[in-house]
C-alpha positions as CSV (number, residue, x, y, z in Angstrom):
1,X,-16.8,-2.5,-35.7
2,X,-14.5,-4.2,-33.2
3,X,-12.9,-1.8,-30.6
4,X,-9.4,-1.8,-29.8
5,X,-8.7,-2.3,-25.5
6,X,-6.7,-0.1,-24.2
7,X,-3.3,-0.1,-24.0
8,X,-1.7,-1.4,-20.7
9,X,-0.4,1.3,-18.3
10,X,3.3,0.1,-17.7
11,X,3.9,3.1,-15.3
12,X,1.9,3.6,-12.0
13,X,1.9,7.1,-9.8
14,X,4.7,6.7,-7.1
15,X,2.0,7.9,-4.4
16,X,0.8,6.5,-0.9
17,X,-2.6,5.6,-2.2
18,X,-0.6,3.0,-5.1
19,X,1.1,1.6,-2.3
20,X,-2.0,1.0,0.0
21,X,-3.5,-1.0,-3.2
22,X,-0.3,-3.2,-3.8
23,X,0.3,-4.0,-0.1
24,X,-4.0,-4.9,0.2
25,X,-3.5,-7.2,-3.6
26,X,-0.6,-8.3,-2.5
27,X,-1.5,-9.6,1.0
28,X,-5.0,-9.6,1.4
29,X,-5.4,-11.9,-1.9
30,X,-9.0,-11.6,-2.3
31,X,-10.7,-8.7,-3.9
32,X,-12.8,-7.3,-1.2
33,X,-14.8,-4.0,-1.1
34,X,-12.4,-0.8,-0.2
35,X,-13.7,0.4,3.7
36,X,-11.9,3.1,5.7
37,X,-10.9,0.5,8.0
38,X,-9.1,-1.8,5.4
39,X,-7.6,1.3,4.1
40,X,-5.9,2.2,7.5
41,X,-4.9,-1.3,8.3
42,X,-3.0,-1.5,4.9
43,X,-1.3,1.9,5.7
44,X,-0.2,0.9,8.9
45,X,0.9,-2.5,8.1
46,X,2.9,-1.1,5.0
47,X,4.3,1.8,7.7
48,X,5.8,-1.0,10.0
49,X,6.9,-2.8,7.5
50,X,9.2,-0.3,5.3
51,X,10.5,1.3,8.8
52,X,12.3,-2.0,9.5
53,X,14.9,-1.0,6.7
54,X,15.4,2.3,8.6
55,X,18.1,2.8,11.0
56,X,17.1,2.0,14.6
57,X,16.4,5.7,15.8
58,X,14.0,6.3,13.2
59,X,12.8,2.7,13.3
60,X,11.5,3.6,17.5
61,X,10.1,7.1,16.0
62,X,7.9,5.4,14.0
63,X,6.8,2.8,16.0
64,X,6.0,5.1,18.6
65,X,4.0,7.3,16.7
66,X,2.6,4.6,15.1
67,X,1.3,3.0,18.6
């Protein structure tokens, strides 16, 4: 007896660790094993890049504490 697949999840969680995953699919492009390291360079990349649509005081906060 055949199986059915299941269904596709339309919704994802609206949580860091989602984000982490898109930014690494979306700009790594390769799958790769998941390290620490890879982790924490998504993060941060993802960090600097959605504080450029900050205004410019929190923009500096997060760089700095970023650095």
């Amino acid at each position: 007896m055949a199986t059915r697949p299941d269904p596709i999840r339309l919704i994802h969680d609206n949580d860091p660790a989602w984000i982490i995953e898109l930014w690494l699919r979306i700009h790594d492009g390769r799958p790769a094993p998941v390290t620490a390291e890879r982790i924490n360079k998504a993060a941060l990349e993802a960090l600097r890049a959605l504080s450029a649509h900050l205004e410019p005081g929190k923009q500096r906060a997060v760089k700095a504490a970023l650095d």
